[in-house]
N, C-alpha and C positions, 0 to 999 in steps of 0.2 A: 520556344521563347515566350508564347504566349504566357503559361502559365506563371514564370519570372516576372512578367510584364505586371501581370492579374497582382503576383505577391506584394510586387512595390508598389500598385496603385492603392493594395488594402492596408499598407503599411503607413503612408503617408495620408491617405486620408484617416485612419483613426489619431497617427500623432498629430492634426490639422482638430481632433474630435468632433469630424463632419460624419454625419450621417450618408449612406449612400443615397439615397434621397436626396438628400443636399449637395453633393456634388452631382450628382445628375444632371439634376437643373439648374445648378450654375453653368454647366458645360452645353446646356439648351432642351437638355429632354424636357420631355412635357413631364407632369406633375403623374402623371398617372402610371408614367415606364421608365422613371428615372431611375428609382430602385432596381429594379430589374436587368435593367442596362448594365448599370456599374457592376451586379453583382455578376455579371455574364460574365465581366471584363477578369472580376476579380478573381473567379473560380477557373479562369481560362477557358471557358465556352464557346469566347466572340476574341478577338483580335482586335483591339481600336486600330484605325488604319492611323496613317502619322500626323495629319491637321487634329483628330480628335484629342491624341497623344498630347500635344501640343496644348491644345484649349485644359485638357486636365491638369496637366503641369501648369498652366496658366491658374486654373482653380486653386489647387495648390501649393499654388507660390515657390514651385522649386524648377530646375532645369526639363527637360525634355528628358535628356541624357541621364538624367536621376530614376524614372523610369524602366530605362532600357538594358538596364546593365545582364552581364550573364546571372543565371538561376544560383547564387553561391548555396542555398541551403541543397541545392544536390552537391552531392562531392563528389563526382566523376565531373561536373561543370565546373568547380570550384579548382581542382587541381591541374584540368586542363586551361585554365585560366592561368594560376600559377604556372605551369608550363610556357603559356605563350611570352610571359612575362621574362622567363629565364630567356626562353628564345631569342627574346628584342634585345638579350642585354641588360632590360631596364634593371632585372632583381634578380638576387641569386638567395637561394637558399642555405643554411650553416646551422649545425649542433655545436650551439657553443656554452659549456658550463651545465647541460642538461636541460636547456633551452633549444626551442626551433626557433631560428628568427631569420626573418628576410633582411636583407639590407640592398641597400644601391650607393655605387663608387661614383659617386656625385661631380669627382673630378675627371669619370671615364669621358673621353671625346668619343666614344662610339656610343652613347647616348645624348640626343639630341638636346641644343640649349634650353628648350621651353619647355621641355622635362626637365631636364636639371632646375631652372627656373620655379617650375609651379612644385616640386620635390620642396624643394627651399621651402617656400611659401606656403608649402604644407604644414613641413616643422616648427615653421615658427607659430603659423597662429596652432598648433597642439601643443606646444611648450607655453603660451600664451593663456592657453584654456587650461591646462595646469596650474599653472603657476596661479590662477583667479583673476590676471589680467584681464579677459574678457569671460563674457557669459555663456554657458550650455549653446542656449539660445542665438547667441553670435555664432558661436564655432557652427553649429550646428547649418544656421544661414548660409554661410558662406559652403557649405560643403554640399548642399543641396541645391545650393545657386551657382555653382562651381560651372563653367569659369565667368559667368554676368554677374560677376558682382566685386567693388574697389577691394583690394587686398593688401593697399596705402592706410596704415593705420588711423591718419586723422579722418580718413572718409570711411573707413567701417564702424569708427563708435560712435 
């Protein structure tokens, strides 16, 4: 996991275009091992434990939970993720037209309301970033800030 951890914090800090140095010391290293630190963190060396997680995501400006997700750039992680996902019900897989596409039965009652819910609330603010309703930049907020942040249209713009 570490190393998934390492990719998403190298990820978000360059789309943030922070220096490791500079998230270092936002998150409290001293000037001298802040570099160092982070690139521990990023190469998967070191492990941040979970308050550190925390302050980085804080630096950051995105969820905790934006950090920690499974490894998807390995694909033995990525498909047992899809896996788990068929498991729950939540997604099913289909060839349809020469297409692979996942979908979910949004009106199944064997997935839970606040899935079905935040599912919604998905589509719509992606239909939304489409259509040029809202900015990269929003869609993108909200998905990193996912679930701290309003998803009541008049308080997100």
């Amino acid at each position: 996991m570490s190393m998934a951890v390492g990719k998403r914090i190298r990820f978000f800090r360059r789309l943030r275009s922070m220096t490791q140095k500079e998230l270092g010391k936002a998150v409290g290293f001293s000037s001298r091992t802040a570099s160092v630190r982070i690139a521990q963190y990023e190469i998967g060396a070191r492990t941040p434990k979970l308050e550190l997680l925390k302050q980085i995501s804080d630096a950051l400006n995105i969820s905790a939970d934006a950090l920690t997700t499974p490894d998807l750039e390995n694909v033995t992680c990525l498909m047992h993720t899809l896996f788990a996902l068929e498991d729950s019900r939540f997604f099913n897989v289909l060839s349809l037209a020469g297409n692979i596409e996942l979908w979910s039965d949004i009106e199944d009652n064997n997935v839970p309301l606040a899935v079905r819910t935040m599912l919604r609330t998905w589509a719509e603010l992606r239909t939304k970033y489409l259509c040029g309703e809202i900015s990269s930049e929003e869609y993108d907020q909200w998905r990193y800030n996912f679930p701290n942040i309003p998803t009541d249209e008049s308080e997100m713009i």
